[in-house]
C-alpha positions in Angstrom: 11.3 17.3 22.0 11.8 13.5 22.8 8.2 13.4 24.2 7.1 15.0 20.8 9.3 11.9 18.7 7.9 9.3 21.1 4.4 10.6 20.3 4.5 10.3 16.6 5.9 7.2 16.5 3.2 6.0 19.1 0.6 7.2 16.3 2.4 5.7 13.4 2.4 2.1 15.4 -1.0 2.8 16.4 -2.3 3.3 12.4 -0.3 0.3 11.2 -2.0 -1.7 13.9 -5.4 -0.6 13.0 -5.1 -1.0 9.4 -3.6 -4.5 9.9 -6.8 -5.3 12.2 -8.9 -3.9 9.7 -7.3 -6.2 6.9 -8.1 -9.3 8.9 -11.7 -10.0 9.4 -12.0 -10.7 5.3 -9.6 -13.6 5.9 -11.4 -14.7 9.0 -14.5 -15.5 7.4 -13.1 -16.7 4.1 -12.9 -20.4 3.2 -11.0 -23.1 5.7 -10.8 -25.8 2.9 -11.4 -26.4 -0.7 -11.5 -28.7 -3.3 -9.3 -28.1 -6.3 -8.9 -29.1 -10.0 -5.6 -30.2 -9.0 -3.5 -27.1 -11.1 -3.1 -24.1 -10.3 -0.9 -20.6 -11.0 1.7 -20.4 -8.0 3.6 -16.5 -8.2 6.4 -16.4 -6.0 7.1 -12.6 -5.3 10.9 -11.7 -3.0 11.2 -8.2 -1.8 14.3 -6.3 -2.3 15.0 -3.0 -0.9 14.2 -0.8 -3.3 11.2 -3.1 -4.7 9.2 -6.2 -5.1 10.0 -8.5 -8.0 7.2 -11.6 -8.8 7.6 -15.1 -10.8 4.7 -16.7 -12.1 4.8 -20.4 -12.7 1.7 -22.0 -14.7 0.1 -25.7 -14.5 1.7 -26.3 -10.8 0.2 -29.9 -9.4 -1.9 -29.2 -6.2 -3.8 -31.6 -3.4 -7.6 -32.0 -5.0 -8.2 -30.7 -1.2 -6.5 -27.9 0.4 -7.4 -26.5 4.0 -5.7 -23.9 6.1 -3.5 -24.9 8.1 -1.8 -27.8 5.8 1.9 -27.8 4.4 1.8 -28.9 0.2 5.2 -29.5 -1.2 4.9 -28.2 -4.5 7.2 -29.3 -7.6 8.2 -26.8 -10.4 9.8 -25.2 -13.2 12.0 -25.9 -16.0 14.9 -25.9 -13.8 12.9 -28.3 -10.7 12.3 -26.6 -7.9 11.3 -28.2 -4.8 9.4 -26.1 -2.0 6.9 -26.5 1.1 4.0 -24.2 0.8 2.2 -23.5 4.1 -1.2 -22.9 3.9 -1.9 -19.5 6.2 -5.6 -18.2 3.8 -7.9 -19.3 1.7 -9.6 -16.1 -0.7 -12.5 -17.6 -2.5 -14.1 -15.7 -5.1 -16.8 -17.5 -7.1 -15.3 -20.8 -8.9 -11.8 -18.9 -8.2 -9.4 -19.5 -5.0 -6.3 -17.5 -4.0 -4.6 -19.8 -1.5 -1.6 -17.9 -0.1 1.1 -18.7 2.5 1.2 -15.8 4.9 -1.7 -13.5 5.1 -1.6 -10.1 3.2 -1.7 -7.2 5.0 -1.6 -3.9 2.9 -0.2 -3.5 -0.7 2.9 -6.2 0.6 2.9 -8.9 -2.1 2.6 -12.7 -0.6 3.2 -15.8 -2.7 -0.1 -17.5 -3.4 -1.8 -19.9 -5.8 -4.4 -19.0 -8.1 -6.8 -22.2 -8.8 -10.4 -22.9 -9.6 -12.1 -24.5 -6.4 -15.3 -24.9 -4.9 -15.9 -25.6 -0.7 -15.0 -28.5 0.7 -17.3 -31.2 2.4 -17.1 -31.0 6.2 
């Protein structure tokens, strides 16, 4: 009976870490750095237990030039809100970027930016 439980759970673990490998490799050859307009859409999403709730917050300043691995501290709202953003992935998809700070895996909602970019000179 135990070996039975420690089996399926042994299978579970072993499709969440293949779907998370899978869900990789589009990040890994994505874009490093950017060049930016210097606004962008930042949506802050925080996951509660029973679901996922997700704040949008237009005409946010950004860097004209964001790469991964840089921190942004990012000023906001009606009510100021300060915040560093780490830069974790780059999604570029034509003139449009998706800069988030963790990289998604599955449906799991990740704050990001939404901004108009192009690559960045080496």
């Amino acid at each position: 009976m135990i070996g039975t439980i420690y089996r399926s759970v042994a299978a579970v673990l072993s499709v969440a870490v293949a779907a998370a490998v899978v869900a990789m490799p589009a990040f890994a050859a994505g874009a490093k750095a950017v060049e930016t307009d210097g606004l962008g859409v930042l949506t802050i999403c925080r996951s509660w237990m029973l679901f996922t709730s997700c704040n949008s917050y237009n005409h946010i300043a950004i860097p004209a030039r964001l790469a991964v691995g840089d921190t942004i501290d990012l000023i906001f709202g009606s009510n100021t809100k300060k915040i560093r953003y780490p830069i974790a992935a780059i999604a570029q998809n034509g003139d449009s970027c998706t800069i988030y700070n963790a990289v998604p895996r599955g449906a799991k909602r990740v704050d990001n930016i939404v901004t108009s970019c192009r690559p960045a000179a080496p």
